[in-house]
C-alpha positions in Angstrom: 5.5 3.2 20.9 4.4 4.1 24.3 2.8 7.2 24.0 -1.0 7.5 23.9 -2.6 9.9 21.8 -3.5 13.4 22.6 -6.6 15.5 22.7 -5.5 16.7 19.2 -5.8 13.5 17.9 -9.2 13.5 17.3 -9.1 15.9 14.2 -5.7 15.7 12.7 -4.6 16.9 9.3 -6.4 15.1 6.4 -3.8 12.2 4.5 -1.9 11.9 1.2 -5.0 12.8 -0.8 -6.8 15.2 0.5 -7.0 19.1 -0.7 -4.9 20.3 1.7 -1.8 18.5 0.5 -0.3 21.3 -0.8 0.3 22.9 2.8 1.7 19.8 4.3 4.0 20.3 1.7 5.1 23.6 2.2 4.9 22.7 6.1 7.4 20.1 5.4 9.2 20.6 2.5 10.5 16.9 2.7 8.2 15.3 -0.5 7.5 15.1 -3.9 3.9 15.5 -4.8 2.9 15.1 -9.1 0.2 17.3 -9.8 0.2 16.1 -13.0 0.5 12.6 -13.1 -0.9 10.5 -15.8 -3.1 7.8 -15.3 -1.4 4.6 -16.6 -2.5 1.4 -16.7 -2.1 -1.1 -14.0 -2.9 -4.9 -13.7 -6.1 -5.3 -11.2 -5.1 -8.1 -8.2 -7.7 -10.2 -7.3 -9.9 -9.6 -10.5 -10.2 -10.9 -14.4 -10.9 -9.6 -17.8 -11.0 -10.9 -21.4 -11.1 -8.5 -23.6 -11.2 -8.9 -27.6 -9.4 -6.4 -29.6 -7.8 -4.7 -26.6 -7.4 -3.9 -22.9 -10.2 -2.9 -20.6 -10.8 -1.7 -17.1 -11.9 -4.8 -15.4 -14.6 -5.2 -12.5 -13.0 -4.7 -9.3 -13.4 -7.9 -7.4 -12.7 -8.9 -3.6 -9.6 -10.4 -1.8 -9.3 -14.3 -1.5 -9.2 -14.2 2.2 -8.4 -17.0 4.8 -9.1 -15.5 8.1 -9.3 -16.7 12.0 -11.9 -18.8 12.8 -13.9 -15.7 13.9 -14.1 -14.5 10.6 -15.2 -15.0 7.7 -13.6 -16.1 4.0 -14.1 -13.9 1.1 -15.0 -14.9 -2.2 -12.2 -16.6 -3.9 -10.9 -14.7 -6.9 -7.5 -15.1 -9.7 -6.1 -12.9 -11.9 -5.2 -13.9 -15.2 -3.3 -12.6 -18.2 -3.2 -14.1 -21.4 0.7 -13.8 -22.8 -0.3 -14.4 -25.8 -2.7 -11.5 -26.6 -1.5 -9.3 -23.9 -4.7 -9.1 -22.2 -4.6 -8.2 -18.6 -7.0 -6.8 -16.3 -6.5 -3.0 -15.4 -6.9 0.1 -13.2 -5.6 3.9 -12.9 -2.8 5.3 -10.9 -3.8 6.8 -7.4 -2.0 9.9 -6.1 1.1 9.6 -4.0 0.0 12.0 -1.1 2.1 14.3 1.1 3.6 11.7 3.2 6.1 10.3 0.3 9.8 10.7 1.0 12.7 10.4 -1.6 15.6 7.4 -0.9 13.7 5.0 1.1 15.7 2.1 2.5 16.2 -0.8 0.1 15.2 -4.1 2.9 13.1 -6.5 3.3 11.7 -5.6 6.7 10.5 -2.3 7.2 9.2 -2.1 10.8 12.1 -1.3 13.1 10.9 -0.8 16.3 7.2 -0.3 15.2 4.9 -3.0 17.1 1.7 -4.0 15.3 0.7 -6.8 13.9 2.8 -8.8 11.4 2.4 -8.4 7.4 4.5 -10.8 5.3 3.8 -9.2 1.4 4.7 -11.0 -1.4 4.2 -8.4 -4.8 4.2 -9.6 -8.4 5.6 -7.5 -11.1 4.2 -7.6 -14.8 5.0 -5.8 -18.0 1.9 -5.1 -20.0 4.2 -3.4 -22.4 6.0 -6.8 -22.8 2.9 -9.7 -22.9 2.4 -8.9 -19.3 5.8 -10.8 -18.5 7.2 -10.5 -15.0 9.5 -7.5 -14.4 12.9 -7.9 -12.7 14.7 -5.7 -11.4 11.8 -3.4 -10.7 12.1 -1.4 -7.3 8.9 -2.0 -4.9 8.3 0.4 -2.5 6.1 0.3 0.3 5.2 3.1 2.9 2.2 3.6 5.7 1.3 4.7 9.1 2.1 3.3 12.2 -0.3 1.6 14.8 -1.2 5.6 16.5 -1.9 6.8 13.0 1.8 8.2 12.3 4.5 8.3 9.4 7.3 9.0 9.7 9.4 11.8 8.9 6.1 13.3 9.5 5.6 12.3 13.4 3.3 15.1 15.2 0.9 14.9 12.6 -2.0 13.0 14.5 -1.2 13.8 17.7 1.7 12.3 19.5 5.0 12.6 19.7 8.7 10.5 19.4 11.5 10.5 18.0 11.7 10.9 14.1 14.4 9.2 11.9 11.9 9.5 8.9 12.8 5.9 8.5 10.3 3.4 10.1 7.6 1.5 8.0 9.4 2.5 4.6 11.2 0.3 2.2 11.6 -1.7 -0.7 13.3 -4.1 -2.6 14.1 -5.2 -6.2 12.0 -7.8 -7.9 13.5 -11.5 -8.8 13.5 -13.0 -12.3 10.0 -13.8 -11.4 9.2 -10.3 -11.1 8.4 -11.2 -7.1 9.3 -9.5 -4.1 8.6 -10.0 -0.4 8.3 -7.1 2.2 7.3 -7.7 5.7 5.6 -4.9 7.6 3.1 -4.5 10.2 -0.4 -3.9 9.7 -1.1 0.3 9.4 -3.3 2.4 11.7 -5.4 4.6 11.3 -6.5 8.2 11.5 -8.9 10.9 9.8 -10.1 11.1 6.7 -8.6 8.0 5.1 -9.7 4.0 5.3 -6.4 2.0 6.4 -4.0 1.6 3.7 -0.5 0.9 2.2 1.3 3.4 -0.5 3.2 1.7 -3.2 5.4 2.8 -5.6 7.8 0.8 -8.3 10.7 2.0 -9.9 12.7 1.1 -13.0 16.5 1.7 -13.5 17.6 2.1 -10.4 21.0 2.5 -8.9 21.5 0.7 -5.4 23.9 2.2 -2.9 24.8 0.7 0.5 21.3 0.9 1.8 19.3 2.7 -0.3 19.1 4.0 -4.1 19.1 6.7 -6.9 17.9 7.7 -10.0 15.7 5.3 -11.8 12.0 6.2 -13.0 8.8 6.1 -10.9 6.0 3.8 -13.6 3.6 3.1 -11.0 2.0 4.5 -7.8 -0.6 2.9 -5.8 -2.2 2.5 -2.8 -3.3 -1.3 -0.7 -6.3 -1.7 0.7 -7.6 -4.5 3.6 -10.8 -6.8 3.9 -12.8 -4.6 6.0 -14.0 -7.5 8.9 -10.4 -8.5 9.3 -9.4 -4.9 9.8 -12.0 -4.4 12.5 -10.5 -7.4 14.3 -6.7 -6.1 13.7 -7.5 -2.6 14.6 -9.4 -4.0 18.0 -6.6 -5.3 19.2 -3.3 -3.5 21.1 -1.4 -1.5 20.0 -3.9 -0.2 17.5 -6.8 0.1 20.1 -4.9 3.0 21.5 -5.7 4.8 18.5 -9.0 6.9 19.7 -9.2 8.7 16.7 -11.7 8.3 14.8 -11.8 5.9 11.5 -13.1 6.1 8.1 -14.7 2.8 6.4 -13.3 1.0 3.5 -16.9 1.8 1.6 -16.8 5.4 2.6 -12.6 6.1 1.4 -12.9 8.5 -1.2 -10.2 7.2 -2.9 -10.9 3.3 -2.7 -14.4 3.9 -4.1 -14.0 7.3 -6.1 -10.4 6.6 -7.2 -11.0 3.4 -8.8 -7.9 2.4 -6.4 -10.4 -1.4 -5.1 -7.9 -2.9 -7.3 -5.4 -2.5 -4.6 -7.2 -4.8 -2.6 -5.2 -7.3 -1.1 -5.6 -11.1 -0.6 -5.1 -12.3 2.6 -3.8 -15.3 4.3 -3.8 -16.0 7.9 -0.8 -17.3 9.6 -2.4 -18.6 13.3 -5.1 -18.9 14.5 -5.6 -15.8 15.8 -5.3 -12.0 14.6 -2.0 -11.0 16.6 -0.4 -14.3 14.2 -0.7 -12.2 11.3 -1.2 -12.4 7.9 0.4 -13.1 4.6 -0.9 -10.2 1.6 -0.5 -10.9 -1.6 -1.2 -9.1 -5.3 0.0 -8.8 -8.8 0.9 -5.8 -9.8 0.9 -4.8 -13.5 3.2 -1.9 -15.3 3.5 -0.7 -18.3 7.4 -0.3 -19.3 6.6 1.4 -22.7 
């Protein structure tokens, strides 16, 4: 993208959760928002519970992070899940937001022309409903801003302009036997009001066509969140230090922290030595099928 942001950019229209939602929407008219999801439960990456008698919320732990030498590693941490007595570790659904769009592209790599720096994701799929055994055949779905702070299908939003296909940094593919999947993206922007993250959504039963898919049923929605040192070195770095608007903090992310969503936190693995190498982001992601 070569265009710079605007003046405009400095207070653009709040993201996916925030009150004015339902205007974007009628703006728009191109997403799905649920009002009235239910909260299910969701295996916590990057954290562990035993519970006796029964599954609990477990403490929302850190990401295992190797960084560049100019940063430092986080606190390593597992997940486990006991097959035997179903116990898994678990957090609540997080809303969608307004910037959701309906047949997303089944691929592996989402970033078309987008320039940012690299994200190889590797997901892993569990049914709690089934001794938290991996799910194949489960949809991932991934979706975020781009380096200025844009989605798309929604381009204008924060300030500059481009061409729109409502296609770039969106996509998903269908778990292995494993219940794995890989994605590769580009680390997102950012822009008022939200801390830098990554929507998810998986699907069950769906149908594929050529390129993308339909029908099926949406069991989880999500968002992923980033160590917050590393993303002060990725967003300090071009493309994304043409973004002058102005960012929240991980700690202050009303949803990270209020939302209970810090189980979205990703582990990270460099894959250089330096930022612009990139970074491999991993979690498990735990569903309930029942």
């Amino acid at each position: 993208m070569t265009d710079n942001l605007s003046a405009s950019a400095q207070s653009p229209a709040p993201d996916p959760s925030d009150s004015d939602s339902d205007s974007v929407s009628a703006r728009r008219g191109r997403h799905r928002m649920d009002h009235t999801m239910k909260r299910r439960r969701v295996l916590i990456g990057g954290a562990t519970v035993a519970a006796a008698g029964g599954l609990l919320a477990a403490g929302l732990a850190s990401a295992d992070t190797t960084t560049a030498p100019e940063a430092d590693a986080g606190a390593s941490t597992t997940v486990t899940s006991d097959a035997s007595s179903a116990v898994c570790s678990l957090n609540a659904e997080v809303t969608e937001g307004p910037y959701s769009l309906e047949g997303a592209l089944v691929r592996e790599d989402v970033r078309e022309d987008k320039e940012g720096v690299e994200v190889q994701y590797t997901f892993t799929v569990v049914d709690e409903a089934n001794d938290c055994a991996p799910l194949e055949n489960a949809r991932v779905e991934i979706w975020h801003c781009d380096a200025l702070g844009e989605y798309s299908g929604f381009v204008g939003k924060n300030g500059h302009t481009e061409d729109d296909d409502g296609t770039f940094l969106r996509g998903g593919q269908l778990t292995d036997a494993d219940g794995e999947v890989s994605l590769i993206s580009i680390w997102p922007g950012h822009y008022v009001s939200r801390a830098v993250h990554v929507h998810m959504r998986v699907h069950t039963d769906v149908t594929l066509t050529d390129d993308s898919y339909t029908g099926g049923s949406i069991i989880h929605t999500g968002q992923l969140f980033f160590d917050a040192d590393l993303n002060a070195q990725v967003q300090a770095v071009s493309p994304y230090s043409d973004n002058t608007t102005a960012e929240t903090l991980l700690d202050d992310d009303t949803i990270y922290d209020g939302g209970g969503a810090s189980s979205g936190l990703l582990t990270l693995t460099a894959l250089g030595d330096s930022v612009s190498d990139g970074y491999q982001a991993t979690l498990t992601v735990g569903v309930s099928t029942s």
